[in-house]
N, C-alpha and C positions, 0 to 999 in steps of 0.2 A: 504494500500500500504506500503512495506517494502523500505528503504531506505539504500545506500549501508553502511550505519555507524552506528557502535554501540550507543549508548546514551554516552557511554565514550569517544567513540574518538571525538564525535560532543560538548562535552561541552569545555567549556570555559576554557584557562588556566592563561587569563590574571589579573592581580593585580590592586587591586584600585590605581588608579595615584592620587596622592595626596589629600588624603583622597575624591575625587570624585568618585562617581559609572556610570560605564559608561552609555552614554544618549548623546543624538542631543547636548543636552543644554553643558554638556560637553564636549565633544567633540568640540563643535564650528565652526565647517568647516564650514556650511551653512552662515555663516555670514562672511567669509575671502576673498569674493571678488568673489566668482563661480557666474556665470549669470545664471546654471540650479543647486540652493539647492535642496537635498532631490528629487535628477533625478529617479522619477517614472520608473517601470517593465513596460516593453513592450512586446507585445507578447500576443494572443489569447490561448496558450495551448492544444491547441486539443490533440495534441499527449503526452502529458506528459515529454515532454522534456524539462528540467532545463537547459539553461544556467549562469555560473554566472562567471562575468569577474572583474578583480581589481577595477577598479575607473574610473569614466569619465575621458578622454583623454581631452585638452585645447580646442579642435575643438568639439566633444561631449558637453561640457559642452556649450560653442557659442549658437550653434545649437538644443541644450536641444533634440538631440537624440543618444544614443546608436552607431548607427552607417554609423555616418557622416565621420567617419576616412576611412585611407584607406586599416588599421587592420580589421574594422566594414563590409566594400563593400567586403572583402576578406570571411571572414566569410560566410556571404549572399550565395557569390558562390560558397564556399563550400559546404555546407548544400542543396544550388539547385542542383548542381552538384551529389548530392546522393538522391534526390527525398525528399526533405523537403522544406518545405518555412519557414523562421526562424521566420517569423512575425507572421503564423496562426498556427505552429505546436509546436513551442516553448512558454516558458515565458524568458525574458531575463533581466538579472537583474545586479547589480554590490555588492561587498562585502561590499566596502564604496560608497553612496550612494552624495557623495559633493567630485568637484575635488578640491584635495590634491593642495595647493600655492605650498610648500616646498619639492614637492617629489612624493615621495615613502608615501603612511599610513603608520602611527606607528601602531602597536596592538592595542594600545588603539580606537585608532579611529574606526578601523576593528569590535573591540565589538561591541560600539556605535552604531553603523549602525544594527548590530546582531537582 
């Protein structure tokens, strides 16, 4: 299966943060207070459709699902609404995999999770 990116545009461009290589351990999110670290892909794949979204949202993270928000329930009916089920036809996944205390991910963290 072809993917829609080159090997170039999909690699990395971020710099070691202080002389660390990015990794979980690095990174640290997982331990900064989230109730769901390391928020597992959901999603059966049948159809080969990737979603991949920023970071568990505050209520996601609670609820250690994907999509307990009301960004997530919109989604849902989206996707029903043109003949998919997001849950058996997709895999659903986040970029950074621990929600963010302070924000927005830095790149660094975005690796990490990579």
């Amino acid at each position: 299966m072809h993917g829609f990116f080159t090997k170039k545009e999909s690699q990395s461009t971020v710099k070691i943060q202080k002389g660390k290589m990015p990794s979980c351990i690095a990174c640290g999110l997982y331990k900064g207070g989230c109730s769901t670290p390391k928020m597992e892909p959901t999603g059966k794949f049948k159809k080969g459709i990737l979603n991949i979204f920023d970071y568990p949202i505050p209520l996601e993270d609670e609820k250690g699902s994907l999509f307990a928000g009301v960004m997530g329930q919109r989604m849902k009916r989206e996707f029903k609404d043109n003949g998919f089920d997001i849950m058996e036809d997709c895999l659903n996944t986040t970029a950074v995999k621990c929600m963010p205390m302070d924000g927005n991910p830095i790149p660094f963290q975005i690796e990490s999770c990579r």
